[in-house]
C-alpha positions in Angstrom: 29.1 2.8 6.3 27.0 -0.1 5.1 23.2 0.4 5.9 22.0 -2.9 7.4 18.3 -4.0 8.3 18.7 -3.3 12.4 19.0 0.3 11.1 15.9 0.9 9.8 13.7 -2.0 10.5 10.4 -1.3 12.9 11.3 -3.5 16.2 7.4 -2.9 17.7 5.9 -5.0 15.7 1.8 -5.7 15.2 1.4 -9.8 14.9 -1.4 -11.9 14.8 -1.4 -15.7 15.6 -2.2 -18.6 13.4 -4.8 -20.1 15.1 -6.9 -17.0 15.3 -10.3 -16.4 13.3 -9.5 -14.2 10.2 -11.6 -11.2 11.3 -8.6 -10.7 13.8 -6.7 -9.8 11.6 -8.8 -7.6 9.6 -9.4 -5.8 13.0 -5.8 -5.8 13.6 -5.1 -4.0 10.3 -7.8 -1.4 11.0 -6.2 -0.7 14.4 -2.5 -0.3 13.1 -3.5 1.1 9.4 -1.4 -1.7 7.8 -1.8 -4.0 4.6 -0.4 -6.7 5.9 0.7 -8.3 9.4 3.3 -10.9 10.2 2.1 -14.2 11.5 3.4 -15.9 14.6 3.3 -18.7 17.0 3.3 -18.6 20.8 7.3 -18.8 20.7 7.2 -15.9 18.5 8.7 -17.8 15.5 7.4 -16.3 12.3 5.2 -19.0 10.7 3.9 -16.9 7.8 2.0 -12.9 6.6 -1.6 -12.5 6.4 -2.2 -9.5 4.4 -5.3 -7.6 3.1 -5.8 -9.3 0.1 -5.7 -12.4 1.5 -8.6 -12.0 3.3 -10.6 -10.5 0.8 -9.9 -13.8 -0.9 -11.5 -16.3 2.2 -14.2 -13.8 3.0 -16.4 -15.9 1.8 -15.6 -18.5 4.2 -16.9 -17.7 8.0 -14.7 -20.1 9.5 -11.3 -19.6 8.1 -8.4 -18.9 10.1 -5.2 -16.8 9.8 -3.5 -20.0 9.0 -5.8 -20.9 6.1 -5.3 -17.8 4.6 -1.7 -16.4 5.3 0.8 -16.9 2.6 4.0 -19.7 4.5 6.7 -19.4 2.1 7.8 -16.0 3.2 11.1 -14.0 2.3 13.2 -12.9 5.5 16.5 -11.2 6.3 18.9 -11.1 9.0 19.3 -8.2 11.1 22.6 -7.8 10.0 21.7 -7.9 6.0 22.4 -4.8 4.1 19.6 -2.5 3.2 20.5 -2.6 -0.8 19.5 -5.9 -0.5 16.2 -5.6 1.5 15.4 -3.0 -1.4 16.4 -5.1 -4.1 14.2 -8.5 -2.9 11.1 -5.7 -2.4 11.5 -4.7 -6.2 11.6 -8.7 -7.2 9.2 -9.3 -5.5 6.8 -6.7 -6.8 4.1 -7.8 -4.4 6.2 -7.8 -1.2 5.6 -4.5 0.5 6.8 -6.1 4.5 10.0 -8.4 5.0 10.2 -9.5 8.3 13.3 -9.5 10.1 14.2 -12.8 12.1 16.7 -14.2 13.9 17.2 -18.3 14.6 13.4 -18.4 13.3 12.1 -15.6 15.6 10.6 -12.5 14.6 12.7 -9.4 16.1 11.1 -6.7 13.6 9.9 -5.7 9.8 10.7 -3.6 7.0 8.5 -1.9 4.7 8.7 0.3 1.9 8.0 3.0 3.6 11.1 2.5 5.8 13.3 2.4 3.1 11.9 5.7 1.8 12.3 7.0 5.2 15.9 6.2 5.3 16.6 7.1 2.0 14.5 10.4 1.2 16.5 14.3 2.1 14.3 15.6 4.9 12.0 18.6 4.9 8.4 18.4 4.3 7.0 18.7 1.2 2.8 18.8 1.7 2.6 21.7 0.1 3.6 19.7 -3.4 0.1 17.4 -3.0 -3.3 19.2 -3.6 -7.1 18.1 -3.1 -8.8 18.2 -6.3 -10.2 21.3 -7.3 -7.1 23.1 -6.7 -7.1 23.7 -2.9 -3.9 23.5 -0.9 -3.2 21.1 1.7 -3.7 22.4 5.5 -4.1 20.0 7.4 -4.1 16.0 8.0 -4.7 14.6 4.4 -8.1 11.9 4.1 -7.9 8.7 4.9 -8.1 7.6 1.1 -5.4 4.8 -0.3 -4.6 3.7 3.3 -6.1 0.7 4.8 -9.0 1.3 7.0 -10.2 -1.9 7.7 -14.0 -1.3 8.2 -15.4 -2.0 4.5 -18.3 -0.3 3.3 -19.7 -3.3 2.0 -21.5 -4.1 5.0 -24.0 -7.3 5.0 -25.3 -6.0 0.8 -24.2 -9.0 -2.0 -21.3 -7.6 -4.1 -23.4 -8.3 -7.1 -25.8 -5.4 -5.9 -23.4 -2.8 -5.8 -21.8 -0.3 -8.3 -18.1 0.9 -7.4 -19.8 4.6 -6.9 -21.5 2.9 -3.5 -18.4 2.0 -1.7 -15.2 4.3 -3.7 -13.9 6.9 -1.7 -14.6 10.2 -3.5 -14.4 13.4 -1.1 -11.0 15.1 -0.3 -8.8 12.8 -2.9 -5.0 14.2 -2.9 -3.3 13.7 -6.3 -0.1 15.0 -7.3 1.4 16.8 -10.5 4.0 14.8 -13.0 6.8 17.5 -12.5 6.8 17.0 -8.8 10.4 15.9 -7.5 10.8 12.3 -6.3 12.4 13.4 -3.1 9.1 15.2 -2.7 6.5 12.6 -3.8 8.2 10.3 -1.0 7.3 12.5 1.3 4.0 12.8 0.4 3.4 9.1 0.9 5.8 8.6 3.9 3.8 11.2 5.7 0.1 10.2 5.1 1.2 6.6 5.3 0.2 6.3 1.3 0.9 3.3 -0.7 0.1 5.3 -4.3 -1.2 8.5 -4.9 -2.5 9.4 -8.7 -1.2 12.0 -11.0 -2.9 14.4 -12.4 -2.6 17.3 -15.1 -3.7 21.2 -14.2 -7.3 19.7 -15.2 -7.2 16.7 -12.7 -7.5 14.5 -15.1 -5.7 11.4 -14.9 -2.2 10.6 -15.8 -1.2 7.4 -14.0 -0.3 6.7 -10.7 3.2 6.6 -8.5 3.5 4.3 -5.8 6.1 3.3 -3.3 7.6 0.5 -5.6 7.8 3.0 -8.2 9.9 5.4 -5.9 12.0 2.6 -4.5 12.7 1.5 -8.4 12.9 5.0 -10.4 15.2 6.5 -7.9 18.2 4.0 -7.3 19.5 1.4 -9.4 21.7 -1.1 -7.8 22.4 2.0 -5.6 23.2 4.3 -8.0 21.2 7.3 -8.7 18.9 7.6 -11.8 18.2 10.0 -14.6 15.0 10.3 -13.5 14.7 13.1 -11.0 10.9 13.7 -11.2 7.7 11.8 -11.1 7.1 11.4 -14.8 10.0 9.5 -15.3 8.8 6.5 -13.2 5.1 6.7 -12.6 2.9 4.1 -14.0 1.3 5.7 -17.4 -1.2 2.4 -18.4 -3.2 2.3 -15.9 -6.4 0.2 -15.1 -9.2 2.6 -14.5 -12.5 2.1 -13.0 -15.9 4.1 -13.4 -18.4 5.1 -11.1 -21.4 3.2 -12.5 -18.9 -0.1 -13.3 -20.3 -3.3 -11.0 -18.4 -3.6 -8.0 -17.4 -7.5 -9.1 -15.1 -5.3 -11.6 -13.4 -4.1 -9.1 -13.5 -7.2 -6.5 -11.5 -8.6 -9.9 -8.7 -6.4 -10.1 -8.4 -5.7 -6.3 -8.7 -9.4 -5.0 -7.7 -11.3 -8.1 -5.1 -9.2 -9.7 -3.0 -7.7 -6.8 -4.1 -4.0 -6.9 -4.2 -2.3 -3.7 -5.4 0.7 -5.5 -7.5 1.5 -8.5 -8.8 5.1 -9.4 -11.9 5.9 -10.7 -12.4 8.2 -13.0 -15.5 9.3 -15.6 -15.4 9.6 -19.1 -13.7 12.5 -19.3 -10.7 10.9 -17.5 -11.3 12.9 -14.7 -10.1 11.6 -11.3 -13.3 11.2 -9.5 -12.5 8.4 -6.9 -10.9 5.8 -5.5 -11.0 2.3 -4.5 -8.7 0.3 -2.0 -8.6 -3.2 -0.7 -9.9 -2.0 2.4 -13.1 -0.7 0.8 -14.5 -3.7 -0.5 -14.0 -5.8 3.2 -17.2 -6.6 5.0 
């Protein structure tokens, strides 16, 4: 039985219009916890996404609109398209992390990565395999860090003031370990809503970072199963650091400029001591 969109595609879906100020939908992502939000008219046709980096990039302009901002040339599917091919456009399209799902121009739901982890990963729960730093196991809900929470720490201070130590997100961090099954990193991420969680050594110093496109990638291929069977074999190894006492215009770089929804931050021992998200760096 083919897998097709209407299977695992989120039909309650959080929109925001085109005509409305851009702080709506910032506020709209800190509600929902997203990255990214389709955009609609009043008929409900999909005009276009609006996602977080796209509003870090017109922050600077007061009066911008969702419209300015949002990205119009957007990839879709069909209800009835097959989920191999959902996957396959999301690993093209290494930025694309939502595809909306439409039908004679209206929006009737959207896919994310973490839906097609969802449908793809064995079951069971696996929080026991993530650990805070330090060594302590994992009780209870996991901190908010690498998830979208909307309300920057910037506040009303010029970005050219700051260091990324004033804003980064440093208490309770979750990293994983490279020998950890991929079965069971997935559900690390699917269940605290994670879109990249670092990887560490027995030290916690860092090793790179998995994310979902790295999971959605290392584990099928054209839908066939790889080699690769734990997170070493896909994780990203070179990856862009940041340290505490860097200016936070370094990180506004990477983050806004260069894609990254997530950098660590580590010191000069390569020890995880942080991170930064998009969300950290809104106003």
């Amino acid at each position: 039985m083919v897998l097709r969109a209407r299977d695992v595609m989120t039909e309650r879906v959080v929109t925001v219009w085109a005509d409305a100020p851009l702080s709506r939908a910032r506020d709209r992502m800190a509600e929902a916890r997203f990255s990214a939000l389709p955009v609609v008219d009043r008929t409900f046709s999909l005009v276009g996404v609006i996602s977080l980096v796209d509003i870090l990039r017109h922050r600077d302009d007061p009066g911008a609109t969702v419209g300015d901002a949002m990205t119009e040339q957007v990839v879709t599917v069909q209800a009835t398209t097959a989920v191999s091919v959902v996957a396959h456009r999301m690993r093209v399209y290494g930025e694309l992390r939502l595809v909306p799902v439409v039908h004679k121009g209206q929006l009737v739901g959207v896919i994310t990565r973490s839906d097609l982890l969802r449908a793809r990963r064995a079951g069971g729960l696996f929080r026991r395999a993530a650990r805070r730093l330090g060594g302590a196991g994992i009780t209870g809900p996991m901190p908010e860090a690498m998830v979208p929470r909307g309300a920057g720490r910037i506040g009303g201070r010029p970005v050219s003031s700051l260091r990324v130590s004033d804003v980064m997100t440093d208490g309770g961090l979750v990293a994983i370990p490279p020998g950890l099954a991929l079965d069971e990193a997935a559900e690390v991420l699917l269940s605290y809503r994670f879109t990249a969680v670092p990887v560490v050594d027995d030290r916690d110093r860092l090793l790179g970072i998995v994310s979902e496109a790295d999971l959605m990638s290392g584990s099928t291929d054209g839908g066939r199963r790889t080699r690769a069977s734990t997170v070493d074999g896909v994780m990203t190894y070179d990856v862009e650091v940041l340290h505490p006492g860097d200016p936070l215009t370094a990180a506004e770089h990477l983050l806004a400029e260069r894609g990254f929804r997530v950098v660590p931050v580590v010191d000069d021992d390569q020890v995880l001591v942080g991170v930064l998200s998009r969300s950290d760096l809104l106003p």
